[in-house]
C-alpha positions as CSV (number, residue, x, y, z in Angstrom):
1,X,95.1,92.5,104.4
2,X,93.3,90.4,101.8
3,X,93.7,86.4,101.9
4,X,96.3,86.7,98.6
5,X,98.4,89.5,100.0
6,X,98.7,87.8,103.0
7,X,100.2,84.7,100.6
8,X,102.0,86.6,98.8
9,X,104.2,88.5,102.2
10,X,104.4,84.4,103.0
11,X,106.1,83.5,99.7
12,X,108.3,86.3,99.8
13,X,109.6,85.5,103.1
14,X,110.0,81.9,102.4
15,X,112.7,83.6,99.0
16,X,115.6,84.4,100.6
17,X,115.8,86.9,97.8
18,X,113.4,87.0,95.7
19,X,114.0,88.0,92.3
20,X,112.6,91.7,91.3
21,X,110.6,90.1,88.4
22,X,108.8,87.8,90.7
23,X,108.3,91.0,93.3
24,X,106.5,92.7,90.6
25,X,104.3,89.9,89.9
26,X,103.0,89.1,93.1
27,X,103.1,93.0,94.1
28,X,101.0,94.0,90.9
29,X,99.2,90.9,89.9
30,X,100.4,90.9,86.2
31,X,100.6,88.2,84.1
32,X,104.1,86.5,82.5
33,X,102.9,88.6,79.3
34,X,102.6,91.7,80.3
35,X,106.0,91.7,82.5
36,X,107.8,90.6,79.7
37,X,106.0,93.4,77.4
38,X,106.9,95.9,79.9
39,X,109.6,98.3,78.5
40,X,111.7,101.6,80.2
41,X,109.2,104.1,79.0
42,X,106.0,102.6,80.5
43,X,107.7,103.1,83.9
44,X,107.4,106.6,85.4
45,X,109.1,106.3,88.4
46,X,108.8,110.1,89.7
47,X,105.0,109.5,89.7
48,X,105.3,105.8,90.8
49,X,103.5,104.2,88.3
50,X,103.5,101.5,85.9
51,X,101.7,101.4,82.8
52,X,100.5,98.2,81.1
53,X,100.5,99.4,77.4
54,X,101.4,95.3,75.7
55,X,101.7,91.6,76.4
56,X,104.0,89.5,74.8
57,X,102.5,86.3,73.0
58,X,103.1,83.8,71.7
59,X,102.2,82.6,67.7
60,X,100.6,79.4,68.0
61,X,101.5,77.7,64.5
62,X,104.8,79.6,63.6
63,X,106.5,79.9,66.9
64,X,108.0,83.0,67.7
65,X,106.9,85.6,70.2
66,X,105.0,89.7,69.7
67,X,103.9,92.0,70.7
68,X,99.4,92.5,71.8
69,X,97.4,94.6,73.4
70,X,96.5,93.0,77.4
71,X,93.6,91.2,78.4
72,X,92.1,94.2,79.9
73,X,92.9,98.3,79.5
């Protein structure tokens, strides 16, 4: 078990119940951006996968979130 994972199991046992959101975080390793760009049809749960397709960001001089491609494909 790598050093992180091994974190990770400790933080979630310190949560008495963690919220899914942070589960998926710390079980996938994406960023705040791409969970909240995450929507039902990038989830294929019969094949158990998850597929990063957008990040949500944020515009730095009008404010106001949408919609990018991640960091890496």
């Amino acid at each position: 078990m790598s050093m992180l994972r091994s974190r990770a199991s400790q933080s979630l046992k310190v949560l008495r119940r963690p919220s899914r959101p942070l589960s998926l975080v710390l079980e996938t390793g994406l960023r705040a951006g791409e969970v909240a760009g995450l929507q039902w049809d990038d989830i294929d749960l019969e094949n158990k996968v998850l597929y990063v397709k957008r990040t949500m960001l944020q515009y730095a001089k009008k404010g106001g979130f949408h919609y990018g491609a991640p960091k890496t494909l």
